[in-house]
C-alpha atoms as one frame of an Amber mdcrd trajectory, in Angstrom:
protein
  54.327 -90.978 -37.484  52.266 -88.320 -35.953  49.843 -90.639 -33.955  53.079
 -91.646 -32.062  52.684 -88.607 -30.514  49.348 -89.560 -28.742  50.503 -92.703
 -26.199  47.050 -93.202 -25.074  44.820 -93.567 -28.770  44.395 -96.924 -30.139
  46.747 -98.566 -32.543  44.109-101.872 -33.419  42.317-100.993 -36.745  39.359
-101.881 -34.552  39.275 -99.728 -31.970  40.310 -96.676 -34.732  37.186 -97.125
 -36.170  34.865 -97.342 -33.773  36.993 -94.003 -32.476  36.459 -92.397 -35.769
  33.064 -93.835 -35.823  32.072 -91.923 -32.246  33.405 -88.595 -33.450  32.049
 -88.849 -36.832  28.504 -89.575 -35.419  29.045 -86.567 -32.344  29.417 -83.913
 -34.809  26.811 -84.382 -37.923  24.660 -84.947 -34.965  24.553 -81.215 -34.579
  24.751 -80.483 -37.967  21.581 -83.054 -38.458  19.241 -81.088 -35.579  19.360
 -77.979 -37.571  18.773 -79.373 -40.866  16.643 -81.833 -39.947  13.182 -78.938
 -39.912  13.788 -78.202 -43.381  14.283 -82.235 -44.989  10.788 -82.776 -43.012
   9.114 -80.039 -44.236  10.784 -81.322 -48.122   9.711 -84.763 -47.169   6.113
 -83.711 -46.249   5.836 -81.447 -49.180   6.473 -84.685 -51.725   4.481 -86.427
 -49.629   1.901 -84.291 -50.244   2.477 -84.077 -53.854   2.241 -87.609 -54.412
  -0.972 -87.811 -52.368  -2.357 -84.763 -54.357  -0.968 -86.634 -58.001  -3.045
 -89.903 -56.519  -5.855 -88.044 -55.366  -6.087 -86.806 -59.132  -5.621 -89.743
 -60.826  -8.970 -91.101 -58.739 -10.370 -88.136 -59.498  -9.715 -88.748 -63.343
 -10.647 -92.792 -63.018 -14.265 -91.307 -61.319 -14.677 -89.356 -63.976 -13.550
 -91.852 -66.466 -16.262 -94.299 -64.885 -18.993 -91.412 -65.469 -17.877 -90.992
 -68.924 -18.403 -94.473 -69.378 -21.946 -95.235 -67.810 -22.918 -92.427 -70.172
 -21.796 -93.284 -73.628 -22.878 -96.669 -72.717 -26.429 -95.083 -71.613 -25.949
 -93.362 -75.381 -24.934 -96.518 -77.252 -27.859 -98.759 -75.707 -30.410 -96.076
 -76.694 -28.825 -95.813 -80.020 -29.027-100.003 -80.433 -32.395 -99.411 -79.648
 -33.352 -97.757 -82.316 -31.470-100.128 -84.875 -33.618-102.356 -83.470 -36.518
-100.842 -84.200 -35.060-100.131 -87.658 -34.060-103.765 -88.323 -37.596-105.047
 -86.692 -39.662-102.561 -89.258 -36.972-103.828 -92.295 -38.008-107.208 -91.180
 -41.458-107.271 -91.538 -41.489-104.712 -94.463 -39.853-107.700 -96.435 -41.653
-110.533 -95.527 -45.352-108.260 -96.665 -43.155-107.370-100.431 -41.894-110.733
-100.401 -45.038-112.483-100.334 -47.635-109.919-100.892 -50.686-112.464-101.734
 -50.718-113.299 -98.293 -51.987-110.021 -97.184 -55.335-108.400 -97.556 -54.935
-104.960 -96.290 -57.411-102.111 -96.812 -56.805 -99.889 -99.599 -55.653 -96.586
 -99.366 -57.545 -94.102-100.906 -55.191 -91.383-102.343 -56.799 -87.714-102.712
 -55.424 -85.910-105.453 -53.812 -82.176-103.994 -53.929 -78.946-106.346 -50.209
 -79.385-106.749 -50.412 -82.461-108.459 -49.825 -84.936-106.041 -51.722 -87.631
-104.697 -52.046 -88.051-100.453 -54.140 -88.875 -97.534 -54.184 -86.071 -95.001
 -52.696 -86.172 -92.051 -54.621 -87.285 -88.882 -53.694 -88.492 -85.747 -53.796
 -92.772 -85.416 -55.175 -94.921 -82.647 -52.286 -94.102 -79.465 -50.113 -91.266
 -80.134 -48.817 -90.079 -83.186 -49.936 -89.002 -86.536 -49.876 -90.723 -90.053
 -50.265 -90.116 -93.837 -49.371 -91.947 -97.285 -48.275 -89.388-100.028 -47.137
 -90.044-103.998 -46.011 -87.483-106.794 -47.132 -90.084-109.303 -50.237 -92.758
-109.053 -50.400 -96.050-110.844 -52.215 -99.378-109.534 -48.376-100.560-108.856
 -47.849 -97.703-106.486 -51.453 -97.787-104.879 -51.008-101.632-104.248 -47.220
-100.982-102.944 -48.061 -98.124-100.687 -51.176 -99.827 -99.209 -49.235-103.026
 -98.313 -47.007-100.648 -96.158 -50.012 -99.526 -93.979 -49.467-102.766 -92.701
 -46.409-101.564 -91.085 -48.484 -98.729 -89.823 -48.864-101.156 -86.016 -45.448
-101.636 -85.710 -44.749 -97.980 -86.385 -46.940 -97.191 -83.529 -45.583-100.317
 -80.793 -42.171 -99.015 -81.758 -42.780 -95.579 -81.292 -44.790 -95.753 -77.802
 -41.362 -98.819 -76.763 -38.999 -96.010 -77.538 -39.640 -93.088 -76.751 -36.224
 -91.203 -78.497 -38.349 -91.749 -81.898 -39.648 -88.683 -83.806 -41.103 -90.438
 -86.439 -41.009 -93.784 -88.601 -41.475 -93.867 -92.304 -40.860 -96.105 -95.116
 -40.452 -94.397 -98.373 -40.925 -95.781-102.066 -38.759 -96.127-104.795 -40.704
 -94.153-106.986 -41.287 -91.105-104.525 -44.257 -92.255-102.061 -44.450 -92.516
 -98.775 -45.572 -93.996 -95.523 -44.748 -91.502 -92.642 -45.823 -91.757 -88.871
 -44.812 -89.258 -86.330 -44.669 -90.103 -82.643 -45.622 -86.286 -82.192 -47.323
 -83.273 -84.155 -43.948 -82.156 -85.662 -44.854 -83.997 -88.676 -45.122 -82.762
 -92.329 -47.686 -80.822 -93.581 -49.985 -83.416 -96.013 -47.766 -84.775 -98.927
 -45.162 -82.955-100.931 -46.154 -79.359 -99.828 -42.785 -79.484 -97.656 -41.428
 -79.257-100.752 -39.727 -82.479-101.557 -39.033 -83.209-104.944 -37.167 -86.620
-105.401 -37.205 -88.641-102.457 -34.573 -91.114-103.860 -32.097 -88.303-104.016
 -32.162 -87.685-100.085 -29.083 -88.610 -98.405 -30.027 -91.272 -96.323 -32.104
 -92.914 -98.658 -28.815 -93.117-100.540 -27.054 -94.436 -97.472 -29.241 -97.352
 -97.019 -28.403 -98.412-100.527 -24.784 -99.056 -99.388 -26.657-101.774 -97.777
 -26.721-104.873 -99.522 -29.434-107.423 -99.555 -29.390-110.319 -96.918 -26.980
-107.655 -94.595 -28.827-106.614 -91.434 -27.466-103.348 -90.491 -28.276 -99.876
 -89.788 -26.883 -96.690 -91.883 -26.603 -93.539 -89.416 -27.146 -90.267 -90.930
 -24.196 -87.246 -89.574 -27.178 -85.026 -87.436 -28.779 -82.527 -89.535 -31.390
 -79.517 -89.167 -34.525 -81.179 -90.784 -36.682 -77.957 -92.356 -39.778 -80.347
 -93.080 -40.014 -80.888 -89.179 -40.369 -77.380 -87.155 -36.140 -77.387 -87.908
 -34.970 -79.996 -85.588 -32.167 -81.158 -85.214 -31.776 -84.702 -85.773 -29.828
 -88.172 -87.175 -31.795 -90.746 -88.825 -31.591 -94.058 -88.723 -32.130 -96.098
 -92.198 -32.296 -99.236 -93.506 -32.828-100.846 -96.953 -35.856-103.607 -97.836
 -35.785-106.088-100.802 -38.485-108.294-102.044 -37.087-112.475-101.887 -35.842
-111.731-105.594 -33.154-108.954-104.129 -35.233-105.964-105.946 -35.519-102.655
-103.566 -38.684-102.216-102.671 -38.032 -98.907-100.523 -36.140 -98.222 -97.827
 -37.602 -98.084 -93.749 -36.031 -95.008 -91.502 -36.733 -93.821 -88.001 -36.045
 -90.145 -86.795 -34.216 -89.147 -83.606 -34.236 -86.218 -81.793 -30.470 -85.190
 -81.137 -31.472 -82.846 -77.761 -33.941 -85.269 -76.773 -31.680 -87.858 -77.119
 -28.649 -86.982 -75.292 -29.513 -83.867 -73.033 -30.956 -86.296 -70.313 -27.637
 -88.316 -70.555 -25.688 -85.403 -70.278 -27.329 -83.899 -67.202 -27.652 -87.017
 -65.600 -23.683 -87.201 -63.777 -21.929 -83.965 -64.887 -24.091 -81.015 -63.051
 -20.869 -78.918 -62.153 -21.418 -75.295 -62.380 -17.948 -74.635 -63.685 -17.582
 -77.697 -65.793 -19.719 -78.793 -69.031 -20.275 -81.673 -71.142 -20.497 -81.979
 -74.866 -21.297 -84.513 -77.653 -19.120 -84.525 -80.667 -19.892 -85.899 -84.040
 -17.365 -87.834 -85.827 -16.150 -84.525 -87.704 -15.892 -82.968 -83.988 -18.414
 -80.827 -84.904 -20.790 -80.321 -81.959 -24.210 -82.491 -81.775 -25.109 -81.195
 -77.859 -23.679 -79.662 -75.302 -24.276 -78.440 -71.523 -25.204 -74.823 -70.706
 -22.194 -72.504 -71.654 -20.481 -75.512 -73.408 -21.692 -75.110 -77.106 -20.047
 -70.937 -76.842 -16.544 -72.369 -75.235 -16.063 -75.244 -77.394 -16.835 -73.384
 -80.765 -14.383 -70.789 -79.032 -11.844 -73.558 -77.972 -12.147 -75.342 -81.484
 -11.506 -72.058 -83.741  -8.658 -71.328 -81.595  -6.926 -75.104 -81.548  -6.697
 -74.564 -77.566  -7.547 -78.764 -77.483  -6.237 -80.854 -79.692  -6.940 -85.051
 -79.470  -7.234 -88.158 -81.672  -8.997 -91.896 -81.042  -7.125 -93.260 -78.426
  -7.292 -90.210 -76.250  -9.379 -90.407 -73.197  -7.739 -87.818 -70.978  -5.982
 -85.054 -71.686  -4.394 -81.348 -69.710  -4.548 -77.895 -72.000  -3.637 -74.756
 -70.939  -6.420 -71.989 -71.359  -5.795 -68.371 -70.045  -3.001 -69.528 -67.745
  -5.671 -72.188 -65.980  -5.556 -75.931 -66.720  -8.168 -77.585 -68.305  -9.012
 -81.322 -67.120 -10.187 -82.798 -70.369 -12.195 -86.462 -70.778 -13.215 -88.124
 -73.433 -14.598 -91.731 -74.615 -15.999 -92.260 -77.961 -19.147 -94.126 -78.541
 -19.103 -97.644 -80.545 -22.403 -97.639 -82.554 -21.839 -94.119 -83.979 -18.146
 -92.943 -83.599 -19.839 -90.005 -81.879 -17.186 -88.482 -78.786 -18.925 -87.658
 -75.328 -16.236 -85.054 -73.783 -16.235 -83.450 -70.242 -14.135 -80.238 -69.453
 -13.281 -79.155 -65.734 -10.694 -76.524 -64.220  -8.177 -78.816 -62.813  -7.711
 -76.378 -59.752 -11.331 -76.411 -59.052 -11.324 -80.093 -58.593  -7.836 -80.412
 -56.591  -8.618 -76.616 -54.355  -9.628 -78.279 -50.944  -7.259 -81.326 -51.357
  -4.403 -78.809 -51.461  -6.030 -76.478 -48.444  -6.461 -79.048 -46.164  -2.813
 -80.771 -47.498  -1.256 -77.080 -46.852  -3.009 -76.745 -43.130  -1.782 -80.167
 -41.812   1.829 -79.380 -42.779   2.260 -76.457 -40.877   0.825 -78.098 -37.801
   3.207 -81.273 -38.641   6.062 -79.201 -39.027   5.581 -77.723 -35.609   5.508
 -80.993 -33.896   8.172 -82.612 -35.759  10.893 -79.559 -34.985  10.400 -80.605
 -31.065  11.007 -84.211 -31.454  13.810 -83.857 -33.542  15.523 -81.363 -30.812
  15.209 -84.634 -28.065  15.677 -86.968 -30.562  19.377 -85.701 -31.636  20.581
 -85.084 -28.025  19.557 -88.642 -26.975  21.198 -89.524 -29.848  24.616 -87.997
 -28.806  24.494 -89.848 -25.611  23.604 -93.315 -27.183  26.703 -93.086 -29.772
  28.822 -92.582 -27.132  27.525 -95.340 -25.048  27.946 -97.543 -27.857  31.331
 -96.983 -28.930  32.751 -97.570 -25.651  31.172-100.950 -25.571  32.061-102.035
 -28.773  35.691-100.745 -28.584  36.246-104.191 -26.015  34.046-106.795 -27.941
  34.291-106.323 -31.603  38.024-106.809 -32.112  37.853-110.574 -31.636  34.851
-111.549 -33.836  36.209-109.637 -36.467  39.449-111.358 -36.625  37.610-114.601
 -36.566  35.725-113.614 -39.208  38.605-112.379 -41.240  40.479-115.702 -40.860
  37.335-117.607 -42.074  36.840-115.838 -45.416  40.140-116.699 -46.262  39.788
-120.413 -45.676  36.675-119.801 -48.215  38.379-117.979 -50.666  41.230-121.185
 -50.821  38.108-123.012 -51.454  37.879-124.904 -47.508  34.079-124.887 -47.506
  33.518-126.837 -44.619  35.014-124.019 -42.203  32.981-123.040 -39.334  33.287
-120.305 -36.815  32.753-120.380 -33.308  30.673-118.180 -31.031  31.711-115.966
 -29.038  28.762-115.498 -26.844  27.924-112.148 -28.275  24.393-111.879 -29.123
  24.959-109.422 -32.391  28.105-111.418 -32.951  26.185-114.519 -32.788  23.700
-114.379 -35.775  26.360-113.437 -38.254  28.655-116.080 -37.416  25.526-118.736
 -38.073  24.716-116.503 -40.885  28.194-117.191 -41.728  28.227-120.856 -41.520
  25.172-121.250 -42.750  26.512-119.691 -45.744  29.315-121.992 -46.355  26.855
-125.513 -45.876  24.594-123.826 -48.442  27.563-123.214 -50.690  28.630-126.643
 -50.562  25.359-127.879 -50.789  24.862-125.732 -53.997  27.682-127.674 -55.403
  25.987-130.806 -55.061  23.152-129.596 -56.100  24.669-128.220 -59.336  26.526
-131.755 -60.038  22.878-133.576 -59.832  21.059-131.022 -61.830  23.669-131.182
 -65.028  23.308-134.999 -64.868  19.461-134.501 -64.909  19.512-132.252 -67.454
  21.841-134.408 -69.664  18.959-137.404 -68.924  16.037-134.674 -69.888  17.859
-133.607 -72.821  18.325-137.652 -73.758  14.472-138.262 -73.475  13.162-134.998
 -75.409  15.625-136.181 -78.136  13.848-139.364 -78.171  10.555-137.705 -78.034
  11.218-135.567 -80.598  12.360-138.658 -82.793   8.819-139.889 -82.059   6.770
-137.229 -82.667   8.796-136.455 -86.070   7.794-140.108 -87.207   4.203-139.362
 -86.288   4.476-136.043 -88.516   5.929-138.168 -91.513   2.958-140.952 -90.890
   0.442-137.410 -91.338   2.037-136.416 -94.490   2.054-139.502 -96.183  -1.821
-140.053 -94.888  -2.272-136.482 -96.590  -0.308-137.036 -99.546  -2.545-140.610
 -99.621  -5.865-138.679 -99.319  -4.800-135.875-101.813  -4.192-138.836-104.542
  -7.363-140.153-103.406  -9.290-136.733-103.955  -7.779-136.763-107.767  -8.822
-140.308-108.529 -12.629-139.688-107.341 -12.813-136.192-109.614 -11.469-138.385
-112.532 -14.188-140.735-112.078 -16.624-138.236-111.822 -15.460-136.843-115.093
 -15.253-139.977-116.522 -18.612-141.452-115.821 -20.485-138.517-116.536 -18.408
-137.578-119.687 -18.886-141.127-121.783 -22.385-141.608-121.769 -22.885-137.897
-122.206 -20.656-137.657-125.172 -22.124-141.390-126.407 -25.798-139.454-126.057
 -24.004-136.383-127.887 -23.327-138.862-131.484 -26.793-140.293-131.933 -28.301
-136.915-131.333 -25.737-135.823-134.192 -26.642-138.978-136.261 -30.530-137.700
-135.412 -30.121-134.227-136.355 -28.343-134.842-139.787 -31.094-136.544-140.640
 -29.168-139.497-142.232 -31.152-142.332-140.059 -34.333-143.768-141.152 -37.083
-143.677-138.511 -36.539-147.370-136.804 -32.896-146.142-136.478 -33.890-142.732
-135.136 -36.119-144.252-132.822 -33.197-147.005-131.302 -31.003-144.256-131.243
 -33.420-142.206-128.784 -33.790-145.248-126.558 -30.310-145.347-126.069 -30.052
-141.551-124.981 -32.640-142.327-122.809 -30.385-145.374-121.391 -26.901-142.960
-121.178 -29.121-140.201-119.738 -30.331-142.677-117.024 -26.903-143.352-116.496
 -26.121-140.063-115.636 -29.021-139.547-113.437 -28.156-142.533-111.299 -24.888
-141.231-110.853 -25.760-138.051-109.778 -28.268-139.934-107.437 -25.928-142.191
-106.381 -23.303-139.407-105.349 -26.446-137.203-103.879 -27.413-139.911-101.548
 -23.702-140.530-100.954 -23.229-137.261 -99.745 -25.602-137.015 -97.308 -24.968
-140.524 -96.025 -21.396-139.024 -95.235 -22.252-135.628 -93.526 -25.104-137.122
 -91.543 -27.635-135.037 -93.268 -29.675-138.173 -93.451 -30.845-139.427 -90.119
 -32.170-142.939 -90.582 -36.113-143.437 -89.318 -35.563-146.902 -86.645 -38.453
-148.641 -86.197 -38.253-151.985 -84.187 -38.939-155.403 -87.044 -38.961-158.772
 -87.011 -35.145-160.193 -88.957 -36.515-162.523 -91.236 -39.995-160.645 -92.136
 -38.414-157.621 -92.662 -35.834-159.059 -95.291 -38.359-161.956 -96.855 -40.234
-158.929 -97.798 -37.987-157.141 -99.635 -35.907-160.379-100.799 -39.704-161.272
-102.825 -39.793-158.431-105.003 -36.811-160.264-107.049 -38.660-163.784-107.547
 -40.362-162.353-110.931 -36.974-160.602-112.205 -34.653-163.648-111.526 -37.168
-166.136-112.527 -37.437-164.460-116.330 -33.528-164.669-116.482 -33.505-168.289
-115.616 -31.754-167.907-112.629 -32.491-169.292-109.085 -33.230-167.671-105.854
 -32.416-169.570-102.680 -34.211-168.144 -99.113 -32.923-169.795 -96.002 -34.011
-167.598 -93.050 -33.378-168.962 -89.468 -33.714-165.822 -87.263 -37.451-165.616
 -86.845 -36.924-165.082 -83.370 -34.573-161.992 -83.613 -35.556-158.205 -83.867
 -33.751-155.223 -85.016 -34.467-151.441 -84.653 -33.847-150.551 -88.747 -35.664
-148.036 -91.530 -36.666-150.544 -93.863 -36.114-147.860 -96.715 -32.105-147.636
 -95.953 -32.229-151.175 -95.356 -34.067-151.687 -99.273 -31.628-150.142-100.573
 -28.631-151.930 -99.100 -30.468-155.402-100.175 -31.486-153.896-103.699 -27.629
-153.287-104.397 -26.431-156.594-103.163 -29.078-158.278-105.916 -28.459-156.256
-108.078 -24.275-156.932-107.870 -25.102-160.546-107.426 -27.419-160.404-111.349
 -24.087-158.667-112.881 -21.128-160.356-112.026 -23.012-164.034-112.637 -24.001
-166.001-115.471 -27.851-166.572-116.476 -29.239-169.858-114.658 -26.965-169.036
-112.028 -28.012-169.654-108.107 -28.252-166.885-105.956 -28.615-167.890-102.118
 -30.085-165.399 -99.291 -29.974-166.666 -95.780 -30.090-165.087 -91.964 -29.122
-166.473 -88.590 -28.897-164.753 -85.279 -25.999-165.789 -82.664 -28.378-163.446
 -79.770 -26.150-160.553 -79.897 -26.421-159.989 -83.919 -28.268-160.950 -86.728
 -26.443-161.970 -90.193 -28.136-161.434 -93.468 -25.749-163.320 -96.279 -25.202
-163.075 -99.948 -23.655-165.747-101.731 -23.787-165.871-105.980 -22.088-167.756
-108.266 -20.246-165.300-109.979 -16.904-164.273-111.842 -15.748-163.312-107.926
 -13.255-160.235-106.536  -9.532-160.732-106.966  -8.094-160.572-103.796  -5.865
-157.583-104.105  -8.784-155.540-104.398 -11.032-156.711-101.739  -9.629-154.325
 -98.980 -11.041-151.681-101.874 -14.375-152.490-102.722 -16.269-150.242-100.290
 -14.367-147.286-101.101 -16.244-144.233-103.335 -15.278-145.452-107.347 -13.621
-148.615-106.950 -14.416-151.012-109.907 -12.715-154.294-109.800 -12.332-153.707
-113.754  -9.634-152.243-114.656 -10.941-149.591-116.810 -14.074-147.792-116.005
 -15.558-148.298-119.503 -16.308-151.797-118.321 -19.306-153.688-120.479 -20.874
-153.998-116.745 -22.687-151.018-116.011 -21.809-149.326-112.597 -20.930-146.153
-110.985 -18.598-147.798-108.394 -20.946-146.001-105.578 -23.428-148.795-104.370
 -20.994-150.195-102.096 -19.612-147.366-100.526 -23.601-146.463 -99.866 -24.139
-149.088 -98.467 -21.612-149.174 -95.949 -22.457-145.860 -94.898 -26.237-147.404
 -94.467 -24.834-150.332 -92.268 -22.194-147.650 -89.736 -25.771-145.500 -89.388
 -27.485-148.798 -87.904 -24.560-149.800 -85.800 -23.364-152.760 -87.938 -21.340
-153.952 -90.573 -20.826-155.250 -94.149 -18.048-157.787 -95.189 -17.300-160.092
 -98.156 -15.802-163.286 -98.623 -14.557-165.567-101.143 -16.614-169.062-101.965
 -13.959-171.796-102.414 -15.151-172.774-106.045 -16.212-169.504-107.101 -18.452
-166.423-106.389 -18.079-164.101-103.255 -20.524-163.784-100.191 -21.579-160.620
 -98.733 -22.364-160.607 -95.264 -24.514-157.709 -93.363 -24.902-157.419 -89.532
 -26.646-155.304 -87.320 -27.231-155.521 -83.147 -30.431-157.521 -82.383 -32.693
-155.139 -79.956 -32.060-156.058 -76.354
């Protein structure tokens, strides 16, 4: 009711707006100029923060990288000396294991006032001193503690490769030793250092933890040694057994802690207000950088830091200052190298120079926004006018056309207008509604795809469950298989053993006269050749099957290779009355073959051909060559195969018979070695059934090209 009263403002929604719009834009306008110092100098401030917290966190990666170059520098030194350790272990087994092999010089002990025996100290060929020292002296010590001067050249190459090494030693179990020392810090001769039991030291007693055949390295926590000028030091130890597993002493090498790690520690962190240390795996304190070992026993005693493995970088407050602290722990040793710095010493000319271009900034920026906000003013009003006359008529088209889309008319368009703003939404618009549409479609063809896809991966599925039933029944197949062959085993190797067991019984209780007792032997001696050429025959077996038996091929004529070893079984067959028939046609033909493997294939189908035949039976050999393979055939005139179990016969075990204490002697083995003979050669073996009676065995392998 009250805009009545104004006849000349707008009554289109339209043209209220963009009034409202011009008014509400006119006044914050004013509001904006004044605030508009203070949200850029807000702005600029958490700009600056954020480039301050990124600026730290490369500062704490750098530092991070440092860290790491360093324990790595740390952990390669210490795998050095493992090396060394595991080098002198090495060799110090290989002398105790086979001592004959070595003639060294012997060591002539002097016997000291104390009681002990030694040989003074005195400085060896390159740097470093050596000396041998006992408590007790027997030939067995003497002998022992003169083979280890052999290790007295490695102690030396290893000493003058690494330079970290104090000394190298290898100390015996009954309290001698072998000690070389890269420098003069070495002990005074033999036990006057005072040493009573040199078994009861602890890292003697850590390499014992070691067990033989492991090659490691037991690491001593550092310690103050007294016997060398007090320095501190870890050692490095290592266990050495003879090829029987006795102990035969144990090997160590001595490091230098300050040596070791001061370089390392100097070598990136050389801030005057920050310091490095080197923490044990205790946290007690191995090394540490100028003021460092005072303010970390100080920080430590009063829990200012507090951190566990996975920390690498932590913030503590100390005396109202912030403490930057790193850490990274090394792998070899489970030692932590740690690096402390006042965070506002690193940070202090980021936030000066971050502080000076502000103010400047902020100066500018007041200016601009002065001209910026009055131009403003004049471009709202500008713009409303213009827009009060051409936005009323888009908008209603637009209007109109949502509706149609909400009533589900997706093929409405909109026409332009000829307004350039105007103009992208309304193709925006209809663009919208064809991709709509189109998504329809789209959605229609995809569900009858994804019926189809669900169709075929049903199908699949089907498949590939068959498949998984075909596995389990080949498993369940092989598992039955796996049975049968251990109750063969058991079988064949329990009868003739328990058959051997009675006549020794019938032997030992005396009750056999001596032509029994001596019938009775020879047939232990048969049953114990039985056994023997099973365990032969599954020997050979197994090495046929794992290829642990490469076959020797030499290149032979066919028919000279098998008339020789078909002529060894003229005499045999000949005494039984039975004939042997040679027909060999392949003269021509050569094969590449080891005429051992090859024996043995022909021994064990003569031999199968003399068992399952009658005496003054015919046994025909003959070979023939088609120029791509030559044929070596077996044909007897035996009691034959049934023909259920000829898809058998080559497998481990299988006896026709049908119960394995069969009158014919036989491990069930000979075939299945002898088709692993014939797949190592490239060929085959096969049998047949004669029409009247018998079976042929056929063997081919590829002629040489």
């Amino acid at each position: 009711m009250k805009l009545k009263r104004f006849k000349r403002f707008p009554r289109t929604l339209v043209a209220q707006i963009l009034l409202l719009f011009l008014i509400g834009s006119l006044l914050p306008l004013v509001s904006l100029g004044l605030l508009n110092e203070q949200a850029t100098h807000s702005q600029f401030a958490a700009f600056s923060q954020s480039q301050m917290r990124l600026t730290e966190k490369q500062y704490i990666d750098l530092y991070e990288s440092y860290l790491a170059e360093q324990v790595n520098a740390i952990d390669s030194d210490i795998r050095k000396v493992e090396v060394s350790v595991l080098s002198l272990q090495s060799m110090a087994e290989t002398i105790f294991s086979h001592p004959e092999r070595y003639r060294p010089e012997e060591a002539h002990l002097l016997k000291h006032r104390n009681g002990y025996w030694y040989t003074p100290t005195a400085p060896v060929e390159g740097r470093g001193y050596q000396n041998l020292s006992t408590l007790s002296i027997d030939e067995t010590i003497r002998r022992e503690l003169t083979l280890s001067t052999l290790l007295n050249p490695l102690f030396r190459s290893e000493s003058e490769r690494n330079s970290n090494l104090l000394a190298m030693y290898y100390i015996h179990p009954k309290n001698g030793y072998n000690y070389y020392s890269a420098t003069d810090a070495v002990l005074n001769d033999g036990y006057a250092a005072g040493w009573a039991d040199l078994s009861d030291l602890p890292y003697y007693q850590d390499a014992l933890s070691i067990r033989p055949g492991e090659r490691r390295v037991a690491w001593t926590q550092p310690y103050r040694d007294a016997t060398s000028n007090n320095i501190y030091m870890f050692t490095a130890t290592a266990p050495v057994y003879d090829k029987e597993g006795r102990l035969r002493g144990v090997v160590a090498a001595d490091v230098s802690v300050q040596d070791f790690v001061q370089n390392i520690l100097d070598a990136q962190f050389n801030d005057k207000e920050a310091f490095a240390v080197l923490l044990d795996s205790e946290r007690h304190l191995i090394a540490a950088q100028r003021q460092g070992e005072a303010e970390y026993e100080r920080m430590r005693a009063t829990g200012l830091v507090q951190w566990n493995e996975s920390t690498r970088y932590a913030e503590y407050s100390d005396g109202g200052e912030t403490q930057m602290l790193f850490t990274k722990t090394v792998p070899s040793t489970g030692w932590t190298l740690a690096y402390i710095i006042p965070k506002e010493k690193l940070l202090r000319e980021f936030a000066s120079s971050s502080a000076e271009l502000a103010d400047r900034t902020n100066g500018k920026l007041l200016k601009q926004n002065v001209l910026i906000t009055l131009l403003a003013a004049v471009i709202c009003t500008l713009l409303a006018l213009f827009l009060w006359k051409r936005i009323a008529r888009p908008i209603g088209s637009l209007s109109g056309a949502f509706i149609d889309l909400g009533n589900g008319d997706f093929s409405v368009t909109i026409k332009d207008n000829g307004t350039q703003e105007f103009h992208q939404l309304l193709r925006t618009f209809n663009r919208m509604s064809g991709r709509i549409r189109e998504l329809l479609n789209q959605q229609v063809k995809l569900t009858e795809e994804l019926e189809a896809t669900v169709q075929d991966r049903t199908a699949e599925l089907k498949i590939a469950n068959e498949e998984l039933e075909l596995r389990i029944d080949e498993l369940t197949r092989l598992e039955s298989w796996r049975r049968r062959w251990i109750s063969h085993i058991s079988h064949d190797l329990k009868t003739p053993a328990a058959v051997a067991k009675g006549y020794i019984e019938a032997i030992l209780s005396r009750r056999t006269n001596e032509a029994q007792a001596e019938r009775y032997l020879f047939k232990i001696d048969e049953r114990i050749e039985t056994i023997s050429s099973l365990v032969k025959n599954l020997n050979d077996l197994s090495l046929l099957e794992t290829k642990q038996v490469q076959p020797n091929l030499v290149l032979v004529q066919v028919d000279a290779l098998f008339g020789q070893l078909l002529r060894k079984w003229a005499d045999p067959l000949s005494l039984e009355g039975r004939r042997l028939q040679l027909r060999l046609n392949a003269a021509e033909a050569t094969i590449r073959a080891d005429e051992h493997l090859l024996g043995s294939v022909v021994d064990n189908m003569m031999s199968n051909a003399i068992k399952y035949s009658a005496e003054a039976t015919l046994i025909a050999v003959s070979s023939e060559s088609d120029g791509e393979k030559a044929v070596l055939r077996f044909m007897d005139e035996g009691i034959g195969i049934p023909q259920e179990s000829l898809p058998f016969i080559f497998d481990s075990f299988y006896r026709v018979d049908a119960s394995r204490n069969s009158r014919i002697p036989g491990s069930g083995l000979g075939l299945a070695i002898a088709k692993e003979i014939m797949l190592m050669h490239g060929g085959t073996i096969e049998v047949e059934m004669n029409e009247d009676r018998g079976c042929t065995f056929s063997i081919s392998i590829p002629i040489n090209a």
